[in-house]
C-alpha positions as CSV (number, residue, x, y, z in Angstrom):
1,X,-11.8,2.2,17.6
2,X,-12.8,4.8,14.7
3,X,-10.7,4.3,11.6
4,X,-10.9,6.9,8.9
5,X,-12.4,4.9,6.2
6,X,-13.6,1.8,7.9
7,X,-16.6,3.1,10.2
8,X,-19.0,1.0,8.4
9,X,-17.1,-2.2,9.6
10,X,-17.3,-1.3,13.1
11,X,-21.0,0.5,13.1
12,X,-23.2,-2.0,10.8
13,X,-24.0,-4.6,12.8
14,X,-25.1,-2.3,15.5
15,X,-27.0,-0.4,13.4
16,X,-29.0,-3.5,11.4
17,X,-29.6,-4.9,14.9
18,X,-31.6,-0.9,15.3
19,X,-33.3,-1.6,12.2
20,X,-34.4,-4.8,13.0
21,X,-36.3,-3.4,16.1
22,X,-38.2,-0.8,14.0
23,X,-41.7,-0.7,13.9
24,X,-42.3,1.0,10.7
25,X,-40.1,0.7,7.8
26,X,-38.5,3.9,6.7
27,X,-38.5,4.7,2.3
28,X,-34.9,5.8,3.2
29,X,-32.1,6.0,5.8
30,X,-29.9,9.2,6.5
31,X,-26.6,8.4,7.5
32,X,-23.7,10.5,10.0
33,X,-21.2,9.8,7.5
34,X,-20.1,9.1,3.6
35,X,-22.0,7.7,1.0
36,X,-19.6,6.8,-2.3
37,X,-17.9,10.2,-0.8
38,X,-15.3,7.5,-0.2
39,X,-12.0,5.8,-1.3
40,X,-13.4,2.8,-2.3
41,X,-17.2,4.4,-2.7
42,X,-18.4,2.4,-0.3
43,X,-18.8,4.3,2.9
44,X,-21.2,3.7,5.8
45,X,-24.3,4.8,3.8
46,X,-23.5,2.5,0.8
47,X,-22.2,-0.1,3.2
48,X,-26.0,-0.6,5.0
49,X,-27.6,0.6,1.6
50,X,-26.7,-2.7,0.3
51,X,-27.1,-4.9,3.0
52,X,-30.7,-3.7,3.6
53,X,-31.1,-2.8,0.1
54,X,-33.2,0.1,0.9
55,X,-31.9,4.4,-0.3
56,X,-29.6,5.9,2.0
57,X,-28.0,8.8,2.3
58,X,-24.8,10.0,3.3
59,X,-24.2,13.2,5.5
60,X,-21.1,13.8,7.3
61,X,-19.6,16.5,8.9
62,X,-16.3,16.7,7.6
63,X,-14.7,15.3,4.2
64,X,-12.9,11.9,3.8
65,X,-12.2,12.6,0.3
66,X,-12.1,15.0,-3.1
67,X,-12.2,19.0,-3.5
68,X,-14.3,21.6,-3.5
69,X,-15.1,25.0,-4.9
70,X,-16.1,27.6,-2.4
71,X,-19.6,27.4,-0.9
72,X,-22.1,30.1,-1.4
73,X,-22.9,31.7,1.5
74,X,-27.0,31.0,1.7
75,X,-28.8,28.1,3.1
76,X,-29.1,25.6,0.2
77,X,-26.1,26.8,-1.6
78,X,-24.3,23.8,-2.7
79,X,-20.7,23.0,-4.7
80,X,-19.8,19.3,-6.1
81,X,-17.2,17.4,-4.6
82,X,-14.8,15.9,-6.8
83,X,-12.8,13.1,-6.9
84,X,-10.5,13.7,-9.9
85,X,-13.5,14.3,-12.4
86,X,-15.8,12.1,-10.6
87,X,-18.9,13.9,-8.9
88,X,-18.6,11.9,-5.4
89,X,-20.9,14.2,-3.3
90,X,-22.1,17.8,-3.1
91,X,-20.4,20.3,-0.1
92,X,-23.9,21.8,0.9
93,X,-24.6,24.9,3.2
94,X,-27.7,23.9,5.0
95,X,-27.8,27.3,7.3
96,X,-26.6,30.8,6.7
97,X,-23.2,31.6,8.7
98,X,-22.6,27.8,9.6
99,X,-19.8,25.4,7.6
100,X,-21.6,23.0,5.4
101,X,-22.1,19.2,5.5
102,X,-20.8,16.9,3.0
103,X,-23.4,14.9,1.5
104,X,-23.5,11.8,-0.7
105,X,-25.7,9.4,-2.4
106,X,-25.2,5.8,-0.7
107,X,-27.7,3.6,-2.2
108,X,-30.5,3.5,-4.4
109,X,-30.7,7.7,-4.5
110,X,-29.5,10.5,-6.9
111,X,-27.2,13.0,-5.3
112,X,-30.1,15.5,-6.5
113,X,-32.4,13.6,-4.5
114,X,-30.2,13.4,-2.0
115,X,-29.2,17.1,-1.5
116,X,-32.8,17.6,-1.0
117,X,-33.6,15.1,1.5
118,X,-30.6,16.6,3.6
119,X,-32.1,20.2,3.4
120,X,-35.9,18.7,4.4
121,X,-34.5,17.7,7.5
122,X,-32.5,20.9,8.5
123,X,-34.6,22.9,11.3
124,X,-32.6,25.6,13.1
125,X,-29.2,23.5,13.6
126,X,-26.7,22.9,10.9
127,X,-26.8,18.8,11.3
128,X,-30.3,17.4,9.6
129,X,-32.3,16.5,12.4
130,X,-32.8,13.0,12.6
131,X,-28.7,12.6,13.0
132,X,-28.9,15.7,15.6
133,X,-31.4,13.5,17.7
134,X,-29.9,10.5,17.1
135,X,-26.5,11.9,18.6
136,X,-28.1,13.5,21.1
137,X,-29.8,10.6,22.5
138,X,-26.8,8.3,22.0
139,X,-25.0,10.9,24.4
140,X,-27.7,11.2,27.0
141,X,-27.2,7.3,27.1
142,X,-23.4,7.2,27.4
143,X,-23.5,9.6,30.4
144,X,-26.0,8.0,32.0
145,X,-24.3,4.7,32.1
146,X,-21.0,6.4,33.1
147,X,-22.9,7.8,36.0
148,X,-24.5,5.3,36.8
């Protein structure tokens, strides 16, 4: 089961077992969840950052932790996200007229960096694409097997 703040417990293994299987070796790994935009600033990103000690990044659709100014209203309009004076993450509008994402650096990556590699991946959908298709697929394959 999915508990707030231990996803990375649950999802790891799964996900190095992915990695293994690759044939080609990505420079960095985008992430459907937090980065050090975490309790313990060690959230699913950081979590496989480590173990595979390779950059990843953080993007989730919702916040775990920390505040928030208001977000501008234009696509790459960004606020930080603050755990008591800590920067943790950046709240970052990636489309006009959509809520933002909550991104974070996770391993091996500025939050700069990181910010930026979030809005290279944004076509027309508010979710950077490689965790839009990943979802997607992962839900064509779920409702096959229930069917089936």
């Amino acid at each position: 089961p999915y508990i707030p703040g231990l996803l990375s417990f649950r999802e790891i293994p799964l996900v190095c077992k992915a990695i293994e299987q690759l044939s080609i070796e990505p420079d960095v790994f985008l992430c459907d969840g937090q980065g050090i935009a975490h309790p313990r600033r060690m959230g699913i990103a950081t979590h496989l950052g480590v173990i595979i000690n390779k950059p990843t990044v953080g993007c989730a659709k919702s916040r775990l932790i920390g505040t928030h100014n208001e977000v501008g209203s234009k696509k790459g309009a960004y606020t930080p996200l603050m755990d008591k004076k800590e920067v943790i993450g950046a709240v970052l509008r990636t489309r006009q007229g959509v809520k933002p994402v909550f991104v974070s650096p996770g391993y091996g990556i500025s939050l700069k960096d990181a910010r930026t590699l979030v809005l290279s991946c944004v076509t027309k959908y508010r979710i950077p694409e490689p965790i839009r298709a990943a979802h997607n697929l992962v839900t064509l394959l779920r409702n096959s097997r229930e069917a089936g």
